[in-house]
Structures are given as C-alpha cells and as structure tokens.
C-alpha positions in Angstrom: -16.3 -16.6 -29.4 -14.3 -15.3 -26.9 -11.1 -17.3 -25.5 -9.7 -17.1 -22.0 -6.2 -17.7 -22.4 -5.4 -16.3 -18.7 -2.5 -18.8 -17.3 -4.0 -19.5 -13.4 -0.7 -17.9 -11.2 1.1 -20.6 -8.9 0.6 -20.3 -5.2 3.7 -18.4 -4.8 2.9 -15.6 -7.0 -0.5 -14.9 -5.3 1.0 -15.5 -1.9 3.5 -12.6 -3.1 0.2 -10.5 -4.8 -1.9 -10.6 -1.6 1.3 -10.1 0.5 1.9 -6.8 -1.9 -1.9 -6.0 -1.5 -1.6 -6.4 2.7 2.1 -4.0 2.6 -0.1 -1.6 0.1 -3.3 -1.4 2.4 -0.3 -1.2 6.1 1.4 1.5 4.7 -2.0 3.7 3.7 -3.8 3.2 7.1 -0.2 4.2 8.9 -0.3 7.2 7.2 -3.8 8.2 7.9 -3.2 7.0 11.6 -0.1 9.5 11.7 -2.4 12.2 10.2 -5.3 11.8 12.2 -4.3 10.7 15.5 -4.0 13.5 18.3 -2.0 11.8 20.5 0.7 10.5 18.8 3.2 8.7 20.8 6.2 10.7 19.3 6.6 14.4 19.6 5.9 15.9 16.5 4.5 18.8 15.3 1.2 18.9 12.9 2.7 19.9 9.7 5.2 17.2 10.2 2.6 14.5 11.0 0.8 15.5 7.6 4.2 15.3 5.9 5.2 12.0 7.1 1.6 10.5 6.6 1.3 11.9 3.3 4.4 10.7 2.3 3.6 7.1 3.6 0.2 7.4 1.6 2.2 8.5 -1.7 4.3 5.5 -1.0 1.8 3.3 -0.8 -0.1 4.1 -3.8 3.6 3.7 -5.3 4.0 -0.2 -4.3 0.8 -0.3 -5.3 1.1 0.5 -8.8 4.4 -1.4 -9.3 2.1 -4.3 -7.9 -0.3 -4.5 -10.5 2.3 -3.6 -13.2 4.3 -6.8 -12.5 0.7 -8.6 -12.5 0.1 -7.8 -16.2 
C-alpha cells in the first residue's frame, strides 16, 4: 500500500509558489516580446534585442528552477 505523506502547504506558501510561477511565466514572454517585436519602443539594434531577450529568457528559466527546488 502506498502512503501519501505529502503535508498540504499553507496559503502563504502557494500564494508565494503561484506568485513565483506568474514572475517565471512575465519574465519569459518579456523576452520573447523584446525578440520578436519589430517596433520596439526603445532604439536598439537586433543583435541587442536577442541578447537582452535571451537573457531575460535564461533568467527566467533560472527563478524557475530555484522555484521548484525550494518546493521539494
């Protein structure tokens, strides 16, 4: 038999998860609007577009991992 010994998390630790999840899922779609948005409001060139968005992206996946390593 197999036992479930899973504590359920107060409200204030899965506020704080799904808060993580929204800052995880804001910082991935900035990047890809940086990347693929042709008129972006501030002048910069292409290859510094992709390197900001990329960045952003790699940060994202970042939080995102130090997210789920806190969970477990």
């Amino acid at each position: 038999m197999l036992k479930n010994d899973k504590v359920q998390k107060s409200p204030a630790k899965r506020f704080l998860f799904v808060l993580g999840l929204a800052m995880f899922a804001l910082y991935f779609v900035l990047g890809l609007i940086i990347i693929f948005w042709k008129d972006f409001p501030l002048a910069l060139t292409l290859g510094y577009r992709i390197a900001f968005g990329v960045l952003l992206i790699v940060y994202s996946f970042f939080r995102f991992i130090r997210l789920l390593k806190q969970q477990s």
